[in-house]
PAKOLDO-78477 format. One record per residue (C-alpha): residue number from 1; residue in one letter; x, y, z. Coordinates in pm, whole numbers, padded with zeros to 5 digits. Layout:
N
num=NUM; residu=A; east=X; north=Y; up=Z
...
END
This chain:
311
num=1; residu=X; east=12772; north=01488; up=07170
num=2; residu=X; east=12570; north=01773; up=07337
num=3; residu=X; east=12921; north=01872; up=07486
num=4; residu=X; east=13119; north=01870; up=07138
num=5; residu=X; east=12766; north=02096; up=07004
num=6; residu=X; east=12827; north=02311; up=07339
num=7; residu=X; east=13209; north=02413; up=07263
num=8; residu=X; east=13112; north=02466; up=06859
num=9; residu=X; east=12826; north=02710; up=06960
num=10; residu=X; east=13087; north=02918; up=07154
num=11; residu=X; east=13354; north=02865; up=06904
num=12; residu=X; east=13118; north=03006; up=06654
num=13; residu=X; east=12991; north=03276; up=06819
num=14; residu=X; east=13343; north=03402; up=06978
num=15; residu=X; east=13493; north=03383; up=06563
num=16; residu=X; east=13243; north=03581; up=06435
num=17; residu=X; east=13170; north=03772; up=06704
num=18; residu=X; east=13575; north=03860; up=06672
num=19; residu=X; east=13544; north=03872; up=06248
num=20; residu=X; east=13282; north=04184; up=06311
num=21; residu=X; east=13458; north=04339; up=06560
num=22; residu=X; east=13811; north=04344; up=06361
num=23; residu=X; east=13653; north=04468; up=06103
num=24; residu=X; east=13460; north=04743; up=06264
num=25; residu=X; east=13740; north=04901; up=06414
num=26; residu=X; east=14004; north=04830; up=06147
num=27; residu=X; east=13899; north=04732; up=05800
num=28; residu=X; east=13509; north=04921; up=05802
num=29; residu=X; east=13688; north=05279; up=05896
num=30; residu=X; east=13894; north=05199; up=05587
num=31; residu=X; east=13636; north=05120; up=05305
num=32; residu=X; east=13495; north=05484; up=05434
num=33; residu=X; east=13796; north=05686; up=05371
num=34; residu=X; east=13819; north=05505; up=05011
num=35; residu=X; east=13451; north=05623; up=04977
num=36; residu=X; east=13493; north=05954; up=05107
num=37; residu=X; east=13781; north=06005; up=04850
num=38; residu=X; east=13591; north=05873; up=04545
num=39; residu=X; east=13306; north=06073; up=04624
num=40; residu=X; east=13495; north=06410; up=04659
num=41; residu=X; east=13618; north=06324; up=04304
num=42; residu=X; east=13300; north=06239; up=04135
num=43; residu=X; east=13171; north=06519; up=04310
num=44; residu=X; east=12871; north=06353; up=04479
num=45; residu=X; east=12680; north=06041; up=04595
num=46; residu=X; east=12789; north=05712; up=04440
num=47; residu=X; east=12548; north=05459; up=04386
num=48; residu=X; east=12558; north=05145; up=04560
num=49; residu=X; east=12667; north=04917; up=04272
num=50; residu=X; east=12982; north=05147; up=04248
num=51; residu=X; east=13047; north=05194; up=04599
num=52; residu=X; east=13043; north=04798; up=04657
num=53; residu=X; east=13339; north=04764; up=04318
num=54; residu=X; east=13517; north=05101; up=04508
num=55; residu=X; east=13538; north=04919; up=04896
num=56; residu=X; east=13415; north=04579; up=04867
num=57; residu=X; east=13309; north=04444; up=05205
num=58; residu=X; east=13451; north=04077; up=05255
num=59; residu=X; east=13275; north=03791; up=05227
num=60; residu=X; east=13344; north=03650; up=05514
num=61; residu=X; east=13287; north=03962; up=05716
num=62; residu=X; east=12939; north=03974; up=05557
num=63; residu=X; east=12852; north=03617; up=05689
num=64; residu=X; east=12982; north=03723; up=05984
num=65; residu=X; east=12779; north=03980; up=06051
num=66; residu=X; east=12437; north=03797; up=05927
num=67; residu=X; east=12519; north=03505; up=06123
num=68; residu=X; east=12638; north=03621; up=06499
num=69; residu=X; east=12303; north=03821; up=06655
num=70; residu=X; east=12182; north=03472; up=06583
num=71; residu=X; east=12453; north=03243; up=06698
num=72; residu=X; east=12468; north=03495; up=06977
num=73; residu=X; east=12119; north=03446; up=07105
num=74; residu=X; east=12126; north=03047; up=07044
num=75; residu=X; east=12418; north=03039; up=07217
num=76; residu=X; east=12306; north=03208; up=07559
num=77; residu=X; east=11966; north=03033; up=07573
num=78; residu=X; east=12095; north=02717; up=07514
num=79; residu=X; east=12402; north=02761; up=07755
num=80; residu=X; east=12239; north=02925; up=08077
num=81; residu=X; east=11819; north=02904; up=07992
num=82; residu=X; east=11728; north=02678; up=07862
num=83; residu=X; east=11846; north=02332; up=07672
num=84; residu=X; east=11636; north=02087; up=07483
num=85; residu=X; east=11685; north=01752; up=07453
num=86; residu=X; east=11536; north=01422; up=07346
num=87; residu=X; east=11444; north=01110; up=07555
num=88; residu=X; east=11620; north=00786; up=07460
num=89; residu=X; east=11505; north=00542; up=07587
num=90; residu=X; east=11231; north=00413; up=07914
num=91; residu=X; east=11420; north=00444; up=08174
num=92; residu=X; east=11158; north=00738; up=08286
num=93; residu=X; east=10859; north=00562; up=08162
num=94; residu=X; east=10610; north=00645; up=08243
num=95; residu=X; east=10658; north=01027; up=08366
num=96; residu=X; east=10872; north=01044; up=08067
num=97; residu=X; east=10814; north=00820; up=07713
num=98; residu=X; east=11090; north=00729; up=07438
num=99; residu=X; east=10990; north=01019; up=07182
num=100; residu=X; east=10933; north=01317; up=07434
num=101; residu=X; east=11125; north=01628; up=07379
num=102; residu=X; east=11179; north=01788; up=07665
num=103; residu=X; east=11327; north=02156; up=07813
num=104; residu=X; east=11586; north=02141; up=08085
num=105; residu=X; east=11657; north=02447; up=08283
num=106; residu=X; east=12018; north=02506; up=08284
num=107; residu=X; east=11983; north=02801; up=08533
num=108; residu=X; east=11804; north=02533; up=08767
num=109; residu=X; east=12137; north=02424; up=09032
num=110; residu=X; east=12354; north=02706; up=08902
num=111; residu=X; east=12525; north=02921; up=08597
num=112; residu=X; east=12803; north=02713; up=08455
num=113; residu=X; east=13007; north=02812; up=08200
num=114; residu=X; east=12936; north=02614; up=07881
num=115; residu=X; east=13312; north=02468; up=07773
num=116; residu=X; east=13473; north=02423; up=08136
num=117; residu=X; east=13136; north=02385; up=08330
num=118; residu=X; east=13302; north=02567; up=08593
num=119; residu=X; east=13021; north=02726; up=08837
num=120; residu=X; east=12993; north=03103; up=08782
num=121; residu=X; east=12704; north=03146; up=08959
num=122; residu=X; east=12562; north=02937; up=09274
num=123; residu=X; east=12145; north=02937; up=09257
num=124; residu=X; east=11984; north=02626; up=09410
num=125; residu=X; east=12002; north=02255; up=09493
num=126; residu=X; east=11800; north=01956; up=09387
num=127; residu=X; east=11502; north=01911; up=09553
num=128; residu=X; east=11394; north=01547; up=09666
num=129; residu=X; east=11151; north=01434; up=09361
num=130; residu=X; east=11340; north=01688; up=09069
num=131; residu=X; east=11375; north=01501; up=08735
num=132; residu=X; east=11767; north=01596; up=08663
num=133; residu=X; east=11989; north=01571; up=08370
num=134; residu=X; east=12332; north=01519; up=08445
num=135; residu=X; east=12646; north=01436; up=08274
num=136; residu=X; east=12693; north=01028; up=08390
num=137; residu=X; east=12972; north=00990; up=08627
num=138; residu=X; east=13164; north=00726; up=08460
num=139; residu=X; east=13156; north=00878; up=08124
num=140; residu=X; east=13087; north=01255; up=08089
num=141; residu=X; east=13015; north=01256; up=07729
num=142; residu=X; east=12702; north=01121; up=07793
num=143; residu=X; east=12358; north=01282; up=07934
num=144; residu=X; east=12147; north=01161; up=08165
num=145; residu=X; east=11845; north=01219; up=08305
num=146; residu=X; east=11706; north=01047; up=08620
num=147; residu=X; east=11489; north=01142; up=08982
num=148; residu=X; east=11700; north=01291; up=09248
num=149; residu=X; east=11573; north=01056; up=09530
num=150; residu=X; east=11848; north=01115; up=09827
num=151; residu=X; east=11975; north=01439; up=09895
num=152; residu=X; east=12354; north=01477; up=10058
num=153; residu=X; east=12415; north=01312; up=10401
num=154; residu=X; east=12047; north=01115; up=10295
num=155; residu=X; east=12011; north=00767; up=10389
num=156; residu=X; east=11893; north=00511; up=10106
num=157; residu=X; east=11734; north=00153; up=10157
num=158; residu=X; east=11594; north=-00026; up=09805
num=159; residu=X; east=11471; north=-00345; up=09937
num=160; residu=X; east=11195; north=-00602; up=09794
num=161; residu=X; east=11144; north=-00315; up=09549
num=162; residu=X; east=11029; north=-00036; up=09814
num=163; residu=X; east=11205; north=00270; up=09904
num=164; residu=X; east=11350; north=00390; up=10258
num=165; residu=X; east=11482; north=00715; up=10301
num=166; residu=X; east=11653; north=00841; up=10664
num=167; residu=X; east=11668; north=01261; up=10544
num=168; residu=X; east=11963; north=01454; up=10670
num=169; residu=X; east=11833; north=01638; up=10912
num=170; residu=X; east=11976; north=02003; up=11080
num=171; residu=X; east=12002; north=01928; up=11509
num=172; residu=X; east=11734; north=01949; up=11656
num=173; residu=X; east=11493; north=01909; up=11351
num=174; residu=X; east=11248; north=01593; up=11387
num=175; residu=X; east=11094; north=01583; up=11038
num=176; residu=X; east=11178; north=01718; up=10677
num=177; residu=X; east=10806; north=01769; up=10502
num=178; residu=X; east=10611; north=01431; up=10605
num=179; residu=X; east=10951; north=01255; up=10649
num=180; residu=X; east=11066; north=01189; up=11052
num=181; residu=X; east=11428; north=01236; up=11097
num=182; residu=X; east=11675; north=00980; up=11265
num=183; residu=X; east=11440; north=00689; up=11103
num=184; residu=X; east=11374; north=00497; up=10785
num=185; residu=X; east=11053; north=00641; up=10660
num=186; residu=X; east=10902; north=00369; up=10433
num=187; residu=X; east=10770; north=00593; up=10084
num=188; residu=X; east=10429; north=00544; up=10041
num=189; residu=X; east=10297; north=00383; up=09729
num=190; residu=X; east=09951; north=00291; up=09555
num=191; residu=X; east=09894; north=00081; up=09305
num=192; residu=X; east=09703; north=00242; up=08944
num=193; residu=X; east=09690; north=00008; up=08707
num=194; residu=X; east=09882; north=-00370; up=08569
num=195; residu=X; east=09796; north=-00398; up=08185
num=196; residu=X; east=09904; north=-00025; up=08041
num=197; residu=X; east=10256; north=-00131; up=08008
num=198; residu=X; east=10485; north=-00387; up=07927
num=199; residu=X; east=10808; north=-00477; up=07908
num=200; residu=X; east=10939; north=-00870; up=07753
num=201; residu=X; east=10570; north=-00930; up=07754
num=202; residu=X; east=10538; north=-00934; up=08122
num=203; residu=X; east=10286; north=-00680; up=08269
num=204; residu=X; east=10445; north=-00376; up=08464
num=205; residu=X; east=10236; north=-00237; up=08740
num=206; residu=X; east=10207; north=00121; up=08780
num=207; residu=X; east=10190; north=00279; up=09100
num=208; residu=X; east=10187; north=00632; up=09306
num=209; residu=X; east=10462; north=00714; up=09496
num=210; residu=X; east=10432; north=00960; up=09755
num=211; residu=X; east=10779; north=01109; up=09760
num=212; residu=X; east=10760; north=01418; up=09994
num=213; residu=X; east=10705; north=01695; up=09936
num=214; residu=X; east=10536; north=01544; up=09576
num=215; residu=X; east=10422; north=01247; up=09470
num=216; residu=X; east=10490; north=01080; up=09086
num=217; residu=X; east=10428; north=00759; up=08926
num=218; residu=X; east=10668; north=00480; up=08884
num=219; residu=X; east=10628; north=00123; up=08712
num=220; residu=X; east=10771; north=-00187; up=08872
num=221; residu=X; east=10818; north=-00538; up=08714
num=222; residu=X; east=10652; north=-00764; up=09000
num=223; residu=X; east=10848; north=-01102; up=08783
num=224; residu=X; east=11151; north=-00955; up=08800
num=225; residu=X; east=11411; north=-01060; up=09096
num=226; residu=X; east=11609; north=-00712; up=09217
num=227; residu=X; east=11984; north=-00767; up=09124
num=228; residu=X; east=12147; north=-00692; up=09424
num=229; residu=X; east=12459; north=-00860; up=09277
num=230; residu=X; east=12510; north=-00586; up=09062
num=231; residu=X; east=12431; north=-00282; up=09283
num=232; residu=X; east=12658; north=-00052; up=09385
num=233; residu=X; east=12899; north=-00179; up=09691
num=234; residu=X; east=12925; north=00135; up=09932
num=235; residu=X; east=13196; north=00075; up=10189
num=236; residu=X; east=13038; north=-00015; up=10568
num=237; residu=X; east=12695; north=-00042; up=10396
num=238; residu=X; east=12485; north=-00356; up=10303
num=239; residu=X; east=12389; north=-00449; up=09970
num=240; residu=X; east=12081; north=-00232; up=09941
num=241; residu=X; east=12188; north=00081; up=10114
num=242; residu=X; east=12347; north=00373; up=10047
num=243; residu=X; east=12473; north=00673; up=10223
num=244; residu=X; east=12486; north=01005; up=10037
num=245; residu=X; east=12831; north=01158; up=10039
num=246; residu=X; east=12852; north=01531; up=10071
num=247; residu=X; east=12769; north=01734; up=09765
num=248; residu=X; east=12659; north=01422; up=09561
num=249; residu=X; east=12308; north=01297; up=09502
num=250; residu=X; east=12130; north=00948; up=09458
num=251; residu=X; east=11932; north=00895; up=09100
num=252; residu=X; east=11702; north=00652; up=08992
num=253; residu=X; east=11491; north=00592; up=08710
num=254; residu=X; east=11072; north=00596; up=08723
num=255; residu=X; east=11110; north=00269; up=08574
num=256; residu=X; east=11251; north=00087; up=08832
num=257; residu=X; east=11342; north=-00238; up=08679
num=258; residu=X; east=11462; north=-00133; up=08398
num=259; residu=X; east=11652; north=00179; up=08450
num=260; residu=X; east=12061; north=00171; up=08546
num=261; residu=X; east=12093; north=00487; up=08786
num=262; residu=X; east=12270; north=00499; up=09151
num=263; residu=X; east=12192; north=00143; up=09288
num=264; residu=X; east=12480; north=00023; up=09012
num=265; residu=X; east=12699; north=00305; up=08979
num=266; residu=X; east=12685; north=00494; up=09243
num=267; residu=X; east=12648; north=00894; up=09312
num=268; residu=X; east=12586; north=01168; up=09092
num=269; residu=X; east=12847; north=01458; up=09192
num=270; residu=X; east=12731; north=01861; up=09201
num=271; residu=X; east=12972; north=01951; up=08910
num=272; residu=X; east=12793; north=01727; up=08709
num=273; residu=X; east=12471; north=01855; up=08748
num=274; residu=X; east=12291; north=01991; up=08402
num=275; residu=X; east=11957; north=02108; up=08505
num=276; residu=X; east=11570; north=02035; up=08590
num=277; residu=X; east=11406; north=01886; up=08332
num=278; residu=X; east=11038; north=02127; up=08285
num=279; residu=X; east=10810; north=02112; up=08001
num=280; residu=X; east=10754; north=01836; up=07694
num=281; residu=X; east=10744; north=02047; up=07414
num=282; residu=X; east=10722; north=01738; up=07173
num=283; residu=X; east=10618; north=01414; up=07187
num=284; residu=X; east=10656; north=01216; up=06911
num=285; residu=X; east=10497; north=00824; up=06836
num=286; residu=X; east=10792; north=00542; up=06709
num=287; residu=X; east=10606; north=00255; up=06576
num=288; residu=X; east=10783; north=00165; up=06313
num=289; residu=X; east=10844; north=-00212; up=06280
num=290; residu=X; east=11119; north=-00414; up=06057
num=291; residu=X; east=10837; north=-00502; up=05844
num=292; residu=X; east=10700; north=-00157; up=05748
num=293; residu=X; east=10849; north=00086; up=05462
num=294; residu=X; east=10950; north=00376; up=05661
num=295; residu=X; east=11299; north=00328; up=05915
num=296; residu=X; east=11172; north=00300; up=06286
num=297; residu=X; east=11313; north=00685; up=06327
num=298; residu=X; east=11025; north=00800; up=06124
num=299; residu=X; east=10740; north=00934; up=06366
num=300; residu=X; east=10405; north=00755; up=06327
num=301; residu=X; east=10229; north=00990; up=06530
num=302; residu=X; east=10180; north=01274; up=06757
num=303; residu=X; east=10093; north=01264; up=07139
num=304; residu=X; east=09991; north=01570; up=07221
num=305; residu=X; east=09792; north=01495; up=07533
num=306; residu=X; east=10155; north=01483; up=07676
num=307; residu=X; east=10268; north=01852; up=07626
num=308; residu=X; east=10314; north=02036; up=07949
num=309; residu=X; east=10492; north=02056; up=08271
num=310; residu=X; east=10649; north=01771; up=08402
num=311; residu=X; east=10612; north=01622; up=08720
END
């Protein structure tokens, strides 16, 4: 959907865009000489009423006008500065909660252009720990927005619900940040809480995770079995591991057992990077239930402890 809104914006803006310019050059220098005439034979200024019955400027040429400094401007933030866009669902939870609005950078991992998405201009790469949206591999209609965990030519171990990573490492490097090169370097993780969140009515524990260079929080269902059956099958890997390919990048949600990133389908590729996901400018309560008056899409609240940066 944000891809169909994408190619409208630019449609919109290149028609009348195109409407104002035809008519500047061609129809506008017209309407003037019809003027200039009638005034020369009324022998002075017309009034405007008059003016508008002698050269009539064209409707549509008038909306055109009003409507594409605007359509302009929308159209470049949203395409190459800045996008927003609304969380879903709790895959995040709990960096980021169903009802947050968030700002993605879309300058972040590159200028792209916003019908083809072809790069036009090369300007970073994920970090390890960035909260990305991307378009989702096996269906690039649809956003998504996950934690860039392994980097290209990374090594990935998910195993009794802890994270390995083995960093790509230049020759003769021995350690990226806190990270040693040529081994698995268990990630670090400290437990916060057990009864702020729940999910089937079974407590989710909340932890730390020390993900070099920066450390986030994460929530982890200790009842719940890891479904290795359903992960991703890498060729000359086992179950729970994962090489990074070149130019690709392994995702996973903050809410680990309930969150379907890169263990199940695999890698997210460059191309399909959107951008860095920044600042809640929103949040929004949903409390709603089947009982009450008001549809569940009706906010019952405002949490605005959780405007700010995101980390």
């Amino acid at each position: 959907m944000a891809g169909y809104f994408s190619i409208f914006l630019v449609l919109l803006t290149l028609g009348s865009g195109l409407i104002w310019l035809i008519d500047h050059l061609v129809y506008a220098p017209k309407r003037q000489q019809r003027l200039a005439l009638a005034q020369s034979s009324a022998g002075g200024e017309l009034d405007e009423e008059t003016a508008a019955l002698i050269a009539p400027e064209p409707g549509i040429t008038e909306t055109a006008k009003s409507i594409f400094p605007m359509i302009a401007a929308i159209t470049i933030f949203r395409s190459f500065i800045f996008e927003p866009f609304q969380i879903p669902s709790g895959s995040m939870m709990p960096t980021l909660l169903v009802g947050d609005f968030i700002l993605v950078q879309k300058y972040a991992y590159g200028i792209k252009d916003p019908v083809w998405r072809s790069q036009l201009v090369d300007v970073d790469e994920p970090a390890r720990g960035d909260i990305v949206v991307f378009k989702y591999p096996l269906d690039e209609r649809i956003d998504y927005i996950k934690r860039a965990i392994g980097l290209p030519g990374d090594k990935i171990v998910y195993r009794n619900k802890h994270l390995y990573i083995q960093p790509k490492c230049a020759e003769g490097e021995t350690q990226q940040g806190e990270m040693l090169c040529n081994e698995y370097n268990k990630v670090d993780m400290e437990i916060i809480n057990s009864d702020e969140f729940k999910q089937d009515g079974m407590d989710l524990v909340r932890l730390d995770e020390s993900l070099s260079p920066m450390s986030h929080n994460i929530l982890i269902n200790p009842q719940l079995l890891e479904m290795k059956g359903r992960y991703y099958q890498q060729s000359g890997t086992r179950s729970d591991e994962w090489v990074v390919p070149a130019d690709h990048y392994f995702m996973m949600g903050d809410n680990r057992d309930n969150s379907q990133d890169s263990r199940f389908w695999g890698f997210v590729p460059k191309e399909n990077l959107v951008g860095k996901a920044v600042f809640i400018w929103m949040s929004f309560e949903f409390e709603n239930g089947p009982d009450d008056i008001l549809p569940g899409w009706v906010p019952t609240g405002v949490r605005f402890e959780r405007l700010g940066n995101i980390q």
